[in-house]
GULUMLUM-937921 format. One line per field, with one value per residue (C-alpha): x negated, y negated, z; residue in one letter; residue number from 0. Coordinates in pm, whole numbers, plus 50000, padded with zeros to 5 digits. Layout:
<lumzas>
x <- X_...
y <- Y_...
z <- Z_...
r <- A_...
k <- NUM_...
</lumzas>
This chain:
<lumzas>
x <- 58517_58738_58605_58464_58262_58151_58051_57838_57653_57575_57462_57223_57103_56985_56829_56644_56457_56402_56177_56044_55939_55596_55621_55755_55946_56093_56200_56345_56568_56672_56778_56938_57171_57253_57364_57544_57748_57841_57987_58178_58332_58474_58607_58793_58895_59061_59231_59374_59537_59631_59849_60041_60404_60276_60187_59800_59685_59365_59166_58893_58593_58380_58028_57791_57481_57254_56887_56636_56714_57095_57156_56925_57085_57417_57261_57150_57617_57663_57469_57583_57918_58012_57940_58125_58438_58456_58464_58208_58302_58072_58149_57986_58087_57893_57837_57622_57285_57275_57523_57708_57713_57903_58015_58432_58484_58784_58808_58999_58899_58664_58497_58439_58337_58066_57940_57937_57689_57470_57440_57378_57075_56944_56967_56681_56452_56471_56364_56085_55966_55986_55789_55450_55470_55258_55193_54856_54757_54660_54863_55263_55515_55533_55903_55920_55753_56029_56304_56223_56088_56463_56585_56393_56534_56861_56871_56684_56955_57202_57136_57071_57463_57549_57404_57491_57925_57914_57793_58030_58301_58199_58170_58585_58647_58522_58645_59007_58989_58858_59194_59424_59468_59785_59988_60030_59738_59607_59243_58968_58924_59311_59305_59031_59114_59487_59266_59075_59368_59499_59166_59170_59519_59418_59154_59367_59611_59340_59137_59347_59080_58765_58483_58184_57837_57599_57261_56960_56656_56347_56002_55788_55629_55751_56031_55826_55749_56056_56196_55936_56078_56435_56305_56197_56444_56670_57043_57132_56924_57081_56812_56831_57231_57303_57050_57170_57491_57736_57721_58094_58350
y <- 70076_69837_69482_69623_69850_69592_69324_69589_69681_69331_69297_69666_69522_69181_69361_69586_69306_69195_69489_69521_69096_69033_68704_68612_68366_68586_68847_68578_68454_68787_68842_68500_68552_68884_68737_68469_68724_68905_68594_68494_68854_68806_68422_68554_68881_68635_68385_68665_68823_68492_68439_68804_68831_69178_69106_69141_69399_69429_69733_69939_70176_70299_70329_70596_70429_70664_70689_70619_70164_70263_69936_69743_69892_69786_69418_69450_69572_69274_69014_69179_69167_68796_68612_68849_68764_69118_69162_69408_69539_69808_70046_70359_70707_70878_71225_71457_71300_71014_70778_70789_70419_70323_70021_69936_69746_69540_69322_69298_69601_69443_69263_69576_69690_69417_69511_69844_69746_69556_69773_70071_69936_69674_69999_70246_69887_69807_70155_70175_69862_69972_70318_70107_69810_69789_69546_69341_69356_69668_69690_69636_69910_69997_70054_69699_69560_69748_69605_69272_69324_69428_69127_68921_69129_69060_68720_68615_68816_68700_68327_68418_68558_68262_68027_68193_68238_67836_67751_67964_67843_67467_67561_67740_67444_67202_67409_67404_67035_67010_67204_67026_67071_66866_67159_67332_67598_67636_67530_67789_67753_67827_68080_68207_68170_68307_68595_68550_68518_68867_69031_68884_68985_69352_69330_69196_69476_69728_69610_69344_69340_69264_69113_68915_69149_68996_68893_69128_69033_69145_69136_69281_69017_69146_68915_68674_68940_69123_68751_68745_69098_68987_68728_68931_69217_69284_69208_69511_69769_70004_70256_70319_70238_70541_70776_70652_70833_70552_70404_70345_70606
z <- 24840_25107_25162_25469_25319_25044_25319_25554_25213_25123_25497_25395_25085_25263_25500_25310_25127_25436_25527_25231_25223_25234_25474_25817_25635_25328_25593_25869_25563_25453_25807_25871_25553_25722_26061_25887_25636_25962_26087_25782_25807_26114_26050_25737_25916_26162_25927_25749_26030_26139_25788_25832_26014_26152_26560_26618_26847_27078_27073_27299_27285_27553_27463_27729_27851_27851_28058_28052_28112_28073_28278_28009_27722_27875_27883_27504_27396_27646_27466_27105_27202_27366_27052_26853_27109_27250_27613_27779_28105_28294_28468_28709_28775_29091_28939_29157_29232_28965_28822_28459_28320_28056_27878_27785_27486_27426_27121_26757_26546_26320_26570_26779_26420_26382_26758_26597_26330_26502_26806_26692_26433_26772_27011_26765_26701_27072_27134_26909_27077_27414_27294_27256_27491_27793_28072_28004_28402_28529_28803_28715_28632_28341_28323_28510_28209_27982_28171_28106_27763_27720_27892_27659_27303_27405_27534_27210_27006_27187_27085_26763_26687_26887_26667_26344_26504_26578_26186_26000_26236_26131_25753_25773_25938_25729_25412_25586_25576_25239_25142_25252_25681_25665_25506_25841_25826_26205_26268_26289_26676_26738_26545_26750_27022_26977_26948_27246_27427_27290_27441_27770_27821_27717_27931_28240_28187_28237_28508_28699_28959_28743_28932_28770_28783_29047_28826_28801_28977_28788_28836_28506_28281_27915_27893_27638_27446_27430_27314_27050_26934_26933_26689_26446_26495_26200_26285_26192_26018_25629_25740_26076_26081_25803_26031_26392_26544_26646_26939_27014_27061
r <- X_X_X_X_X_X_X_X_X_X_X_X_X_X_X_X_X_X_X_X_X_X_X_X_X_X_X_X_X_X_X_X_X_X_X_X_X_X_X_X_X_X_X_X_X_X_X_X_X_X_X_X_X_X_X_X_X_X_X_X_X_X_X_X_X_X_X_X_X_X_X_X_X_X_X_X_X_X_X_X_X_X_X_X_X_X_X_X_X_X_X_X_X_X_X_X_X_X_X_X_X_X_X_X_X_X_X_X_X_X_X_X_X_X_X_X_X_X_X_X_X_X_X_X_X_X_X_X_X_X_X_X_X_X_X_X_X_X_X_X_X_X_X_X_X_X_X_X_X_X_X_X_X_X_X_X_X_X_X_X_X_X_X_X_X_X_X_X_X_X_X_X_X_X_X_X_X_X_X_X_X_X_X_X_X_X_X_X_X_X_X_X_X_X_X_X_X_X_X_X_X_X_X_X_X_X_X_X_X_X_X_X_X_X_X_X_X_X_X_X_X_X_X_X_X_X_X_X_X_X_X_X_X_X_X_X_X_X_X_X_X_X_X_X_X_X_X_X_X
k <- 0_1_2_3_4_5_6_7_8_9_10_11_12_13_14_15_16_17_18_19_20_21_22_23_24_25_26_27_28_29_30_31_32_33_34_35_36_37_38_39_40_41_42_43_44_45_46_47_48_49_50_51_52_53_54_55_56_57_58_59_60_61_62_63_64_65_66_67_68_69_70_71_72_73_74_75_76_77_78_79_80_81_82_83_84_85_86_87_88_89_90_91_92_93_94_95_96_97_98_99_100_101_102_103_104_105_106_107_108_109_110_111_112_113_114_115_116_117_118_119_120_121_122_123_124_125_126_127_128_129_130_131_132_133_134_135_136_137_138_139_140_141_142_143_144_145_146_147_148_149_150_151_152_153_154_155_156_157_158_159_160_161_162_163_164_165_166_167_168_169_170_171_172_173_174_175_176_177_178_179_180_181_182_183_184_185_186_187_188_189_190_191_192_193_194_195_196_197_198_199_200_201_202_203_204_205_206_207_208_209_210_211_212_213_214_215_216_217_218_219_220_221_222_223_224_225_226_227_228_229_230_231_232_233_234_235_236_237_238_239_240_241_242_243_244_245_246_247_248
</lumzas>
């Protein structure tokens, strides 16, 4: 079994307690350790490329955005992917009487691998979610109350990976110090973003004319409790992820 393999089954194993824990607390743990093991993968995935000779290479995937809320699934890979330092660009393809959305991916391999992960297992929970939600008022859309129930998952989400990147960057950090900084090794932040860097060029190179999405204006009433969904979602899910076809390609 690779180290890659041996870190996504820790993540499993975590998260399997966690479904199996008989608190809020036990099971927000569980799934805290599981977010933060993620992290830690991808700090030491980037030191270690950082120490080898061999140049560093971007890499892409394109992932289809299927109906129905292809646009709000798209928002869920966007708000997976930015804290995991992978670009997300959409894009649309007119085909007959509907349009084909889809999402391209740029980002180091095992960062688009993380994405990966966490996607595919956020994508079936968001789903079963959205299968039993309803407005509370008799009178709004239904699928207006989905679309900001979905807003809500991923914003929630999306802080979540944000918080757990920031403190396993500090903790490298601090352990880089605590090791002696002064014998040349890079800090964790250039190191990151040397790889930032890498992506954006990739990214440049393929769409040189890249414009910024104007923001979605939405008017259902489910974002609070799509946010209190995100909270309790699973970052990642051994059950669902072994089941689930991936969602990158």
């Amino acid at each position: 079994m690779s180290g890659d393999d041996r870190m996504l089954e820790r993540v499993r194993r975590l998260l399997s307690k966690a479904e199996g824990a008989a608190t809020d607390a036990e099971r927000d743990a569980y799934n805290g350790k599981a977010a933060e093991l993620i992290a830690r993968y991808g700090i030491e995935e980037a030191l270690l490329a950082a120490q080898q000779t061999a140049p560093q290479h971007a890499a892409d995937r394109v992932v289809t955005l299927d109906a129905p809320y292809a646009r709000d699934k798209g928002s869920l890979l966007a708000a997976v992917a930015s804290p995991l330092r992978v670009r997300a660009v959409l894009r649309s393809n007119r085909q007959g009487v509907g349009t084909e959305l889809s999402m391209h991916l740029f980002g180091m391999r095992a960062d688009l691998d993380r994405v990966d992960v966490l996607y595919t297992s956020l994508l079936v929970q968001a789903a079963h979610g959205l299968a039993v939600v309803r407005p509370r008022n008799g009178y709004e859309s239904v699928a207006a109350y989905r679309r900001s129930w979905m807003i809500g998952f991923a914003y929630v989400i999306q802080q979540r990976l944000i918080a757990a990147e920031e403190a396993v960057r500090v903790q490298a950090e601090e352990g880089r110090m605590a090791n002696g900084a002064a014998t040349g090794t890079p800090s964790v932040s250039l190191v990151l973003a040397d790889r930032d860097a890498l992506v954006d060029q990739v990214v440049a190179e393929a769409y040189p004319r890249l414009r910024t999405a104007r923001s979605r204006m939405l008017s259902g009433s489910g974002s609070a409790e799509g946010a209190a969904a995100g909270r309790r979602a699973d970052l990642g899910s051994p059950r669902l992820g072994r089941r689930a076809r991936s969602a990158l390609k």
